[in-house]
C-alpha positions in Angstrom: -279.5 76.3 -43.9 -281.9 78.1 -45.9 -281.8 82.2 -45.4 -284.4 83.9 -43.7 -285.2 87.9 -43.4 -284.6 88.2 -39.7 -285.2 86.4 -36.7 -288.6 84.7 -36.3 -290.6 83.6 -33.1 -294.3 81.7 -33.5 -295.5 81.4 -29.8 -298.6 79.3 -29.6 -301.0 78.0 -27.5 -301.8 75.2 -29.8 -300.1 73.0 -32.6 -301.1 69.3 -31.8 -304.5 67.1 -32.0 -305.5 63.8 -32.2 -304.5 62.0 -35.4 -306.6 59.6 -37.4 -303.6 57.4 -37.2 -301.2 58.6 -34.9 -301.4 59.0 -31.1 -300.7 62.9 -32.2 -300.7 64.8 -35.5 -299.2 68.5 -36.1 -302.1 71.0 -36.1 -301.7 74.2 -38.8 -299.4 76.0 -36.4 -296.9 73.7 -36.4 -297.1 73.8 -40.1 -297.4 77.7 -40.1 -294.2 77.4 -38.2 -292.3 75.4 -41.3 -293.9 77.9 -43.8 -292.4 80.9 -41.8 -288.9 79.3 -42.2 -289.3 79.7 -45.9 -287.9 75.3 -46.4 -289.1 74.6 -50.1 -287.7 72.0 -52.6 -286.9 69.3 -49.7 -288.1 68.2 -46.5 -288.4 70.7 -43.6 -286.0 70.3 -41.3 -287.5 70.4 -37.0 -286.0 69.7 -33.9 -288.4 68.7 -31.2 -287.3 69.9 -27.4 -289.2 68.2 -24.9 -287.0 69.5 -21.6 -290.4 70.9 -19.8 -292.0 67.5 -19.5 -288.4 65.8 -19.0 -287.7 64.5 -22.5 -290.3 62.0 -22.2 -289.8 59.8 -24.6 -293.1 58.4 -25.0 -293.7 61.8 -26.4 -290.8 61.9 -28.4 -292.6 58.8 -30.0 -295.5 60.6 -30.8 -294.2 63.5 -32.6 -291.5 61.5 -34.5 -294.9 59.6 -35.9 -296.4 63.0 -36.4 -293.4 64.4 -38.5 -293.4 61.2 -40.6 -297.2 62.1 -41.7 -296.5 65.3 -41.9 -293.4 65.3 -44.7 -291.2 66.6 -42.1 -287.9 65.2 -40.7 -287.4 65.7 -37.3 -284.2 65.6 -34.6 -285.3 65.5 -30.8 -283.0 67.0 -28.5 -282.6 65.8 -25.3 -281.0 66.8 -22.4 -282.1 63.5 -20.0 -279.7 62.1 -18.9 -277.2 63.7 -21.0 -277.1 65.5 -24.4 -278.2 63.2 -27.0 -276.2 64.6 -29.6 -272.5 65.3 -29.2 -272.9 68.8 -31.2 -275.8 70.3 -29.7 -275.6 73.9 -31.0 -274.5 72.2 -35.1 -277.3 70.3 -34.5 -279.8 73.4 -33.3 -278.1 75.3 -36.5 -278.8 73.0 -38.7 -282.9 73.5 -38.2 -285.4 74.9 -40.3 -287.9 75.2 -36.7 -287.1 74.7 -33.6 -290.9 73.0 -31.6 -290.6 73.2 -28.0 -292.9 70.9 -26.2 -294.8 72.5 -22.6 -294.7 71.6 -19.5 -292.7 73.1 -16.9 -291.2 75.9 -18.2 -289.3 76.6 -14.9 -287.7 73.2 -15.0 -286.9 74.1 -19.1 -285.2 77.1 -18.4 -283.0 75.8 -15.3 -281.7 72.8 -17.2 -281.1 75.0 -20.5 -279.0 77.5 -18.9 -277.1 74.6 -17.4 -275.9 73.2 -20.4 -276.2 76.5 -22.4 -279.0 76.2 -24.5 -280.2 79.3 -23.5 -277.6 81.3 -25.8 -277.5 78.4 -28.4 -281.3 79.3 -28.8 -280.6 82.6 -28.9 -277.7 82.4 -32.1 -280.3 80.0 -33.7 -282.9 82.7 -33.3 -280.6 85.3 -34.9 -279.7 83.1 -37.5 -283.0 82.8 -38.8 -283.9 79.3 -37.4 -287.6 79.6 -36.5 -288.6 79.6 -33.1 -292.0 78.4 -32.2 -293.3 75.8 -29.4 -296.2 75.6 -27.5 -297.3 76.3 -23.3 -294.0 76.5 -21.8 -292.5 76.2 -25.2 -294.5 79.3 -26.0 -293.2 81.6 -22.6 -289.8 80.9 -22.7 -289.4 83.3 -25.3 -290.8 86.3 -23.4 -289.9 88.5 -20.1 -292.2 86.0 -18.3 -295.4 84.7 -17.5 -298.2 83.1 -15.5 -296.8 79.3 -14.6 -297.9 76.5 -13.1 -294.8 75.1 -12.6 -294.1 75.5 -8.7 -297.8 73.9 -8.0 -301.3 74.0 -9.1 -301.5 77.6 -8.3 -299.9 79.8 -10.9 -297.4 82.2 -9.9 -295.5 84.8 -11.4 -292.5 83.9 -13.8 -290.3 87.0 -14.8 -286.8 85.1 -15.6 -287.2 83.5 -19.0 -285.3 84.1 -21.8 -286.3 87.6 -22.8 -285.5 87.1 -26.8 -289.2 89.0 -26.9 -289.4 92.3 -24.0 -293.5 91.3 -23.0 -295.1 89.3 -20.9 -297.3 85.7 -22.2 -300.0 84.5 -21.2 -301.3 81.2 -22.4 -304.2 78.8 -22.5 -305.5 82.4 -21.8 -309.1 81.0 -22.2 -309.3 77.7 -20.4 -307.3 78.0 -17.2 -309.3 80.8 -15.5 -306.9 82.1 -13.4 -304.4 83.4 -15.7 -306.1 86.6 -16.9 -306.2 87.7 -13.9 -302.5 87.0 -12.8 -301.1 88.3 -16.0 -303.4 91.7 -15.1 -301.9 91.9 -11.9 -298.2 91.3 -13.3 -298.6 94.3 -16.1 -300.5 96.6 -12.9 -297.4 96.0 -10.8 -294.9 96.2 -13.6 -293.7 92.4 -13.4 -293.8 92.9 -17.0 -294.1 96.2 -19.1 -297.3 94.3 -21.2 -298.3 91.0 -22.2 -299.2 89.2 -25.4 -301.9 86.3 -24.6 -303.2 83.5 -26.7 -306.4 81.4 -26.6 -306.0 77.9 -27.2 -305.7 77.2 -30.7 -303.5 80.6 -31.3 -300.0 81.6 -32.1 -298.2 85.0 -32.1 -295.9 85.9 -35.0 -292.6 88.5 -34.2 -290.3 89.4 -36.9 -287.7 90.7 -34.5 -289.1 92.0 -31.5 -292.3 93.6 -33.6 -295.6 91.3 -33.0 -296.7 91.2 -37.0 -299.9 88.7 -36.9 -302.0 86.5 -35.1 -303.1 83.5 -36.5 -305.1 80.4 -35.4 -306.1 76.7 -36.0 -309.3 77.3 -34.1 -312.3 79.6 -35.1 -313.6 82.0 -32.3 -310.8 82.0 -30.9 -308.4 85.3 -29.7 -305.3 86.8 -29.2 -305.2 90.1 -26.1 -302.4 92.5 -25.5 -302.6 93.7 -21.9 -301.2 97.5 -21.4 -300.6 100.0 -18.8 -302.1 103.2 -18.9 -300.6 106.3 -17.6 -302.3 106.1 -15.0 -301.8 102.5 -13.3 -305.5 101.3 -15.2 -304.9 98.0 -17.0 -306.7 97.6 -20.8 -307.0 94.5 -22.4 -307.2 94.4 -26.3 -308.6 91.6 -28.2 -306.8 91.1 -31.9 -308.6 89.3 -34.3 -306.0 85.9 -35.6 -306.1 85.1 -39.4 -307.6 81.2 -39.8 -304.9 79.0 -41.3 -305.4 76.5 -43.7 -307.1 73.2 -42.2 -304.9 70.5 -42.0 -306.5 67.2 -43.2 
């Protein structure tokens, strides 16, 4: 496995589009994800998790054809109806990225703690295996989060994994009601502050320390919600670096 620095998370709201080909091609933060993990010399190595949309496997499908036009081989794990592999955490190791798919992440993080995935992630992530993922694949990694898992009205989620001590707020520009939600959760202390993506963006923590923003998608943001001293909420737009276009 090759060496990293220290432990890396890439939490996006993006990473897939359409492919000219393919049902689904990897957008530039799926491939920001693999040049974070510093593979060179062979073929990047990426598990796919699909557990929030109940390793689906027409979508398993999809992004095995998108890693094959991408130069990347990639291992789904699944967890339906059983472990797939008979040495899940070798096999998690063993990764350059780790690309969780969305979905529900409340359903993601109830079956992961059941087979313990939860701390397998977590020795991958301190390893130096790249984190990354998008929606619910994106969350998990925080304190918690606006959901709609329970039902098309988001509620607060403040039991995720915790690797990174904020809140997340995704699709923070298309699904109207979770600016307001993720306001409410820093105001009330849900969460101590929250780092939000637009569609199109991803976060980049070395550690715990949020580094850069970066996106696939022009115009587009990334917000840290705070609490002042005294109870007011501030929002604070950060500018993301373009990445390079993928053809």
């Amino acid at each position: 496995m090759t060496t990293r620095p220290e432990p890396t998370i890439l939490a996006t709201s993006g990473g897939h589009r359409a492919g000219g080909r393919t049902m689904v091609t990897f957008n530039s933060l799926v491939h920001h994800a693999v040049e974070l993990s510093g593979a060179h010399g062979r073929r990047p190595r990426v598990l796919y998790v699909g557990t929030a949309i109940g390793d689906a496997e027409h979508f398993t499908s999809r992004m095995t054809e998108a890693a094959r036009v991408a130069g990347f081989d990639l291992t789904p794990l699944h967890l339906f109806p059983m472990p797939n592999v008979e040495d899940v955490e070798g096999t998690v190791l063993d990764q350059d990225v780790i690309w969780v798919m969305g979905g529900s992440v409340a359903n993601l993080l109830a079956v992961w703690r059941v087979h313990g995935l939860d701390r397998v992630m977590r020795r991958a992530w301190e390893a130096g295996v790249v984190l990354s993922g998008v929606s619910a694949g994106s969350l998990c990694w925080f304190q918690g989060g606006a959901t709609d898992s329970f039902g098309p009205e988001l509620r607060p989620l403040t039991d995720a994994l915790g690797f990174l001590p904020y809140g997340n707020g995704v699709h923070y520009d298309v699904d109207p009601g979770r600016r307001p939600l993720i306001h409410r959760m820093v105001a009330e202390g849900a969460v101590p502050s929250a780092h939000c993506t637009d569609d199109g963006v991803g976060l980049v923590y070395r550690g715990t320390e949020l580094v850069e923003a970066v996106t696939e998608v022009p115009g587009k943001g990334a917000y840290l919600v705070t609490r002042d001293s005294d109870g007011t909420v501030v929002e604070e737009r950060i500018e993301p670096r373009r990445l390079p276009a993928v053809p």
